[in-house]
C-alpha angles and dihedrals in degrees: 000000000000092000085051095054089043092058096043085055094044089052090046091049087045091046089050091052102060088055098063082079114077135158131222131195112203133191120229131155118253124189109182122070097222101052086145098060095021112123085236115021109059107024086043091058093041099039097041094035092044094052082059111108111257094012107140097170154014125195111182112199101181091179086059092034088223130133108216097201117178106199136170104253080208100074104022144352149223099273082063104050094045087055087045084053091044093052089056091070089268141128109230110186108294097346100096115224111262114256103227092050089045088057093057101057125109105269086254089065104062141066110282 
């Protein structure tokens, strides 16, 4: 009976752990048609959402205008990744780009 309980535990703790790791796939407007090579763009987004605690991955598809992000619930979420992308100069679903950051990007990079 006790080994039993132990291994339904064991299976509940294991099934938990798999779900700390979502993925999220977030809108943003992107201007410039080479985001991914791009000196700001694409480096920017890898090098500055990676630095974000829990963030796993970035996949930039500049063509979708969408930011796949695959994070560990466990140590952020997605409120904070979309303000870490806003403050990159960037929309990020309903979280509108901050204005000073925005300003800063290469002309490309920016609405015509």
């Amino acid at each position: 009976m006790i080994s039993a309980f132990f291994l339904l535990t064991a299976n509940s703790t294991f099934g938990q752990e798999k779900k700390t790791i979502q993925t999220a796939t977030i809108k943003t407007a992107i201007y410039c048609d080479h985001c991914k090579v791009c000196e700001t763009c694409g480096p920017k987004f890898n090098q500055a959402l990676l630095k974000e605690k829990g963030v796993q991955m970035v996949v930039l598809d500049d063509k979708a205008m969408t930011i796949k992000v695959t994070y560990n619930s466990k140590k952020t979420n997605l409120e904070k990744i979309k303000t870490a992308i806003s403050k990159l100069g960037y929309d990020a679903d309903e979280i509108k780009a901050d204005l000073v950051a925005y300003e800063g990007l290469d002309g490309c990079c920016k609405k015509a």
